[in-house]
Each structure stands twice: as structure tokens, then as C-alpha cells.
N, C-alpha and C positions, 0 to 999 in steps of 0.2 A: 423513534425515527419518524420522518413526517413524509405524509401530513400529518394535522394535528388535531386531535380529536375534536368535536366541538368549532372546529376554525370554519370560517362562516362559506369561506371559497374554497377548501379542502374537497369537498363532493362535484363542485362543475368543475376543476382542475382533473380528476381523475375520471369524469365521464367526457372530458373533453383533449385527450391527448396532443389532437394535431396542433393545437393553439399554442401548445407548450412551446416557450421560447429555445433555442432558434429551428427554426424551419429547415429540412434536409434530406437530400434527396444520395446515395450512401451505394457504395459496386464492393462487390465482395474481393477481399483485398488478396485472393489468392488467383483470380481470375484475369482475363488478359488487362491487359492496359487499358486503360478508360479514362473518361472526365468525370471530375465527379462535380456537382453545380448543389451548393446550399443557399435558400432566400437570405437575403438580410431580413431581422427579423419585425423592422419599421421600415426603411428602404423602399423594400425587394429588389433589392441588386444583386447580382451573383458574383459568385467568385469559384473559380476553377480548381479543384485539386485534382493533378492526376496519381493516381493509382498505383505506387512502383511495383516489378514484378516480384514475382517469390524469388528467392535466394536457393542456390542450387542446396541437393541434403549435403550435411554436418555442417552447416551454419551454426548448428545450435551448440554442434561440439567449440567452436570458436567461443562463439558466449561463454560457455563454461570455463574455455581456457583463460579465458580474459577475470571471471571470478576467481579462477585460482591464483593469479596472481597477487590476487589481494592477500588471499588465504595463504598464500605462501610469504607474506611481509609481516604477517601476524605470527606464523611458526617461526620465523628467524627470529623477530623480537624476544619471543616467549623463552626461543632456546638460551638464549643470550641474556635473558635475566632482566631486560629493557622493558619499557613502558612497551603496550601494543601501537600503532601509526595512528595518528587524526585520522579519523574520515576522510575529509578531503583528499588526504595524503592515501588510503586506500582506493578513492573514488577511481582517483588519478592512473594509477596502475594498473586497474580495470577495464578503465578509459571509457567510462559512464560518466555522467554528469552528477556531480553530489545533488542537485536536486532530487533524482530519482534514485541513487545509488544504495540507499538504504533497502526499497522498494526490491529493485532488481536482486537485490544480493540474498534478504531471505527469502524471495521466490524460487531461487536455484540452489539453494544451497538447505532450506528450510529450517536456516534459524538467523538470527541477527546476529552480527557482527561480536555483540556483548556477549552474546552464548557461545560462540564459537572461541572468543577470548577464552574463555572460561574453561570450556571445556579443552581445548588445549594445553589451558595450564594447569588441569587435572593430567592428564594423559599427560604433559613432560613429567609432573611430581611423583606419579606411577611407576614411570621409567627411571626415575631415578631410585626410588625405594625398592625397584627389581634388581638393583646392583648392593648385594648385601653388604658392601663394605662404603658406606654412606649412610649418615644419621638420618631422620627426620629432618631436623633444622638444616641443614643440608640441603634437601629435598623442596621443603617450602621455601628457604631462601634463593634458590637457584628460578624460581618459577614466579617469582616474585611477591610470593607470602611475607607478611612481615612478622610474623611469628611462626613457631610450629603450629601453636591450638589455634590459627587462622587456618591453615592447610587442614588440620585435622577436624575444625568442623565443617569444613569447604567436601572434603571427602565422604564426612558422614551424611552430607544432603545430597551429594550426585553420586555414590556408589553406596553408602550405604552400611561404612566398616570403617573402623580407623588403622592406623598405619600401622600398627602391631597386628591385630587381627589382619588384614591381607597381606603382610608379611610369613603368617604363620598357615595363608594356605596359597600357597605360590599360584596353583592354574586358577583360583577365586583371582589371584591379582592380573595375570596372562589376560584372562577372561575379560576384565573390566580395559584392560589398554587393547584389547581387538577391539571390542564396541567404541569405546573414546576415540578410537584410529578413523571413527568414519562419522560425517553427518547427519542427522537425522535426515529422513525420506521426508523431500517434499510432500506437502498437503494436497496437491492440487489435480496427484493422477496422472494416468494419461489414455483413460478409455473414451468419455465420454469429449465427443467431436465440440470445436468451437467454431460459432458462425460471427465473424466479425466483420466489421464492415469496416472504409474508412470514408469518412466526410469531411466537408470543409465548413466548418462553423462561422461566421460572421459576428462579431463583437457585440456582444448584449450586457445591458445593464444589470446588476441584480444590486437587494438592500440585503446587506450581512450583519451578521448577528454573530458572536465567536462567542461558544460556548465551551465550559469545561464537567466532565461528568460524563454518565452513560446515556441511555435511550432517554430514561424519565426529563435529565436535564437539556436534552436536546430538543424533545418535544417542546417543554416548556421553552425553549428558545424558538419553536417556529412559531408560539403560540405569544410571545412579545411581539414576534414580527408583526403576524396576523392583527393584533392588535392597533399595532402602531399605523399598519397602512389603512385598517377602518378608519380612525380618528383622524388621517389626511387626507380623503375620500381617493385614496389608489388602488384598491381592490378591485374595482373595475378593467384595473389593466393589468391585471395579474396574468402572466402567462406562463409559469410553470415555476413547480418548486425543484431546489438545488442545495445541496451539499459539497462540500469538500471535510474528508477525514484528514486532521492533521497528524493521527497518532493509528496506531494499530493495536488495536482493541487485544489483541492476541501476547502481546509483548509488554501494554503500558496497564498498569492500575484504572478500571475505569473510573471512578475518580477524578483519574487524574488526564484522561482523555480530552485533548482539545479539537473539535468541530468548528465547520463555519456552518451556520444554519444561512440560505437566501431562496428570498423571491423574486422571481424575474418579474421586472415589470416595466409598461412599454412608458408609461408617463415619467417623466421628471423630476426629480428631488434632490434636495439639498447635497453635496458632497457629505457633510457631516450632518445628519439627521438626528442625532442627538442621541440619548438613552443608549448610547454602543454602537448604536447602527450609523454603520457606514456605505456609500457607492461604491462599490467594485466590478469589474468589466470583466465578464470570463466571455471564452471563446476566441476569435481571433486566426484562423488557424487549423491547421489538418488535425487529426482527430482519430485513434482507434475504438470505437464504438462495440460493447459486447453487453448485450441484455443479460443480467438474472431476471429467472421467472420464478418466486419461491422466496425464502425468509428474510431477512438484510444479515444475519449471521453467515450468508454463505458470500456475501462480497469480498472479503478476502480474500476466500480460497479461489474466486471467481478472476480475481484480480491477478492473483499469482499464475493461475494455468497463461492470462494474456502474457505477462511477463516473457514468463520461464519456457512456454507451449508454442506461442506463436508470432512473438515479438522477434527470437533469434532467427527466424524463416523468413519473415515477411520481407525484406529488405529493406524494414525503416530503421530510425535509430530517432530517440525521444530528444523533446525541446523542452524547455528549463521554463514550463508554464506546470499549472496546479492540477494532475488530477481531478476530475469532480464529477458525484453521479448527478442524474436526473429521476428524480421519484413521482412516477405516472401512478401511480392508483392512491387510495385512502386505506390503510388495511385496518379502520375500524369498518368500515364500510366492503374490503374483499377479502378473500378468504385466502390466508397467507403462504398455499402454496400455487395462487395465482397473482401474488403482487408482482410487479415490472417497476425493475430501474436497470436503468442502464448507465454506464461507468464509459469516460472517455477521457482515456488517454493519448495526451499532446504528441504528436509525431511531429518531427522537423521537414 
């Protein structure tokens, strides 16, 4: 995760925060009405966001009921023997934006769409192997197995027994459709207080870089970057490094995880810059701002409490732009339970 070790600007990027692009002045977004005023980050022009209020309590219950409806398009499918819905087609029913609908739904719900598929169609083939006058293939076929030994090794990885064995201890099977009956417990808590802010970000340039892989390969993607803007003497206008996660470390093979690695920077360059790197514009736009202070494996969980904690209160509702954090320190150079990035999420 960057900076990147050895990267020549990586050390006055993280001793020098306020340069980091864009400039922004941020009202705590549970507090009364306000303006909120960010520089342009070449300009210095402002642009005004005001602050909507909070949203009276059980807001949040609404959010949920709006995921259940998803959840509940997925249990009709499943009962019925049908494919589960497109995405889109759950986004819609939830009346989230598929951009972020993936995002929102394992924050509330704490797991993805595909596990919740899954385990569903565990829990119907349970139910059906609890009515002892139904086969196996029976069982798998009605849940959408295309065999029995598809159900039966689908059984022996999420419960742990196959369809004879929990047949032959009835409360072992009781036992497994109570637990299936309900989703895992969000990641995200609910003790520890979030201080979010909201700001209005001004349009900035950044050079991206899309990487696929975990940390090692991402580094090595800031460390192209870093490269590439020495050799077009831009490092001098380096104002702050940036990410966007395209995948979720938690859910995708890292491997198979794709990142945008970028650097903000205030000079000019090519549209197409050539070696991968491309001009892309983040910012633009209101913004829910929440600092981690501590490892980059807790951004997730970091990300879901905004979601799931404080997103369904706030009285905003998200815009169909990219997530993306800002990474203020070098954590070769600080000690990784005081690195700083902060994560900002697009509000409409």
C-alpha cells in the first residue's frame, strides 16, 4: 500500500499533508446546517456544500428494510428453484445505485450477495431434507443443484456433514437451518464513535496506474508511477498520493484484486501517458470524509461502519462517482498504528 518504499517523494508527501491535493475546509455532518467551502486545488476557487441535517432515529431501520428487499428477491428465487436476480435488478429493489450497491449491502447485511445466495440455498436444501418424505436429489434439485453430490459437497463445506449423516441426527440438522436462518454479524461494531465530516472537493487531476494483485503489487504500482513522473520531471508537483479499491480484499482472491494506484499532480500531462498510465479526474463534488489512524487492513471494516453506522442517519444518499482514500504518511518511514488515510465517500 503506498507510499512506496524507496519513492523519492514518498517522505515530503507524508511530512507535508496540507499540500495534499484538494485543499479543504470539512463541519461535522451531524451538527447544525453550515457551509462547507473547499479551495480549488490550482484555482483557489470555492465551491459551497451545505451540510444536510441528521435524519430523525430509525432511519437506519428504513436502510435495512430497503436491503431486505433485496434479500427477500433472492429467497423467492431460491424457493422457486430460479436463478437468484442480476445485481442491478437487486440494486433496484433496494433503491441504491448499483455503483455502490455491492458496497452498501455487505456492510448491512455482512456478507455479499454470492454468500447470501449460497447460504440460502443451503438453508432451503436443509428444509427440504427435514421433510423425510423427499430424496436428496429432491433436495439439491429444488435449490438449484445440478446434482445431488453438488449439494452434498456444498453441505460438507458450510455445515460440515452430509445429507445422511444430518438426517440421522435431526436437532444436528434443526441446529444448522437456525444458524442458515440468519446473517452473519456485521464486521464493523457499533462501540467505537465515528467522526465524519462532509466537504466539497474541487476537480483534480491524478496519473493512474490499475493494478491487479495485493499490497506487493500495488506498491510496485506506485513505484511505476513514481518512476514514470521522475523521468517527466513532475515530481515537483506532486500533491498527494490516492487510491481507489476496485475489489474487496475480504470477498476476492488477492491475486485477483484490482486497485487504481494515483498521484495527484498540479502540472499537466498527456491524456494517455503511455506504460498504463492514464489522466483521471477524481473529486468533483460533496464527499463523506472518515480518517483511519492504524493498519490499511482496517479500511474495510472502516468503510462499512460509514456505510451501515452513519450513512442511513445522516440524511445523504450516495452519487455514482468512485470511492477513493488519500494515503498521508510513508509507513516505511511511521509506525503503522499511526498511519492516516482517509476514505471519501461521494454524497449527491
Amino acid at each position: 500500500m503506498p507510499p512506496v518504499k524507496d519513492s523519492p517523494a514518498a517522505a515530503s508527501v507524508a511530512d507535508t499533508p496540507a499540500v495534499a491535493a484538494p485543499a479543504a475546509h470539512a463541519v461535522e455532518a451531524h451538527a447544525a446546517p453550515a457551509t462547507v467551502v473547499a479551495a480549488a486545488p490550482e484555482s483557489g476557487r470555492t465551491a459551497a456544500a451545505p451540510a444536510r441535517a441528521a435524519l430523525k432515529p430509525g432511519t437506519r431501520d428504513a436502510h435495512h428494510r430497503r436491503i431486505q428487499r433485496a434479500v427477500a428477491l433472492i429467497e423467492q428465487a431460491i424457493a422457486a428453484g430460479e436463478e437468484p436476480p442480476e445485481l442491478g435488478r437487486l440494486a433496484e429493489a433496494a433503491a441504491f445505485s448499483p455503483f455502490h450497491f455491492h458496497r452498501v449491502y455487505r456492510a448491512m447485511t455482512g456478507e455479499t450477495t454470492g454468500q447470501t445466495v449460497a447460504r440460502l440455498r443451503l438453508l432451503q436444501g436443509l428444509r427440504v431434507l427435514a421433510d423425510g418424505g423427499r430424496s436428496v436429489t429432491d433436495a439439491a434439485l429444488a435449490v438449484g443443484y445440478q446434482t445431488p453430490q453438488a449439494f452434498t459437497r456444498a453441505l460438507r463445506q458450510g455445515v460440515g456433514g452430509t445429507p445422511s449423516e444430518l438426517r440421522a441426527e435431526p436437532e444436528r440438522l434443526w441446529r444448522e437451518i437456525d444458524r442458515l436462518a440468519q446473517p452473519p454479524a456485521p464486521e464493523h461494531g457499533e462501540a467505537a464513535p465515528l467522526r465524519v465530516e462532509v466537504v466539497s472537493v474541487e476537480p483534480f487531476q491524478v496519473a493512474a496506474l490499475r493494478v491487479t494483485g495485493a499490497y506487493p503489487e500495488q506498491n510496485q504500482g506506485y513505484g511505476r508511477l513514481f518512476g514514470w513522473a521522475a523521468q517527466n520531471g513532475l515530481l515537483d508537483s506532486l500533491r498527494g498520493l490516492y487510491g481507489i479499491p476496485l475489489d474487496d480484499r475480504r470477498d476476492v482472491p488477492p491475486q485477483a484484486c484490482a486497485f487504481d494506484c494515483m498521484l495527484a499532480l498540479g502540472a499537466p500531462f498527456g491524456a494517455d501517458a503511455g506504460e498504463g498510465i492514464r489522466l483521471q479526474v477524481l473529486g468533483g463534488g460533496r464527499y463523506a470524509r472518515v480518517r483511519l489512524v492504524g493498519a490499511f487492513d482496517g479500511l474495510e471494516a472502516l468503510t462499512d461502519a460509514l456505510l451501515a453506522r452513519w450513512l442511513p442517519e445522516s440524511g445523504e444518499s450516495l452519487r455514482d462517482a468512485p470511492l477513493f482514500h488519500e494515503y498521508l504518511d510513508d509507513p516505511d518511514e511511521t509506525p503503522e498504528a499511526v498511519l492516516r488515510t482517509d476514505i471519501y465517500l461521494p454524497l449527491a
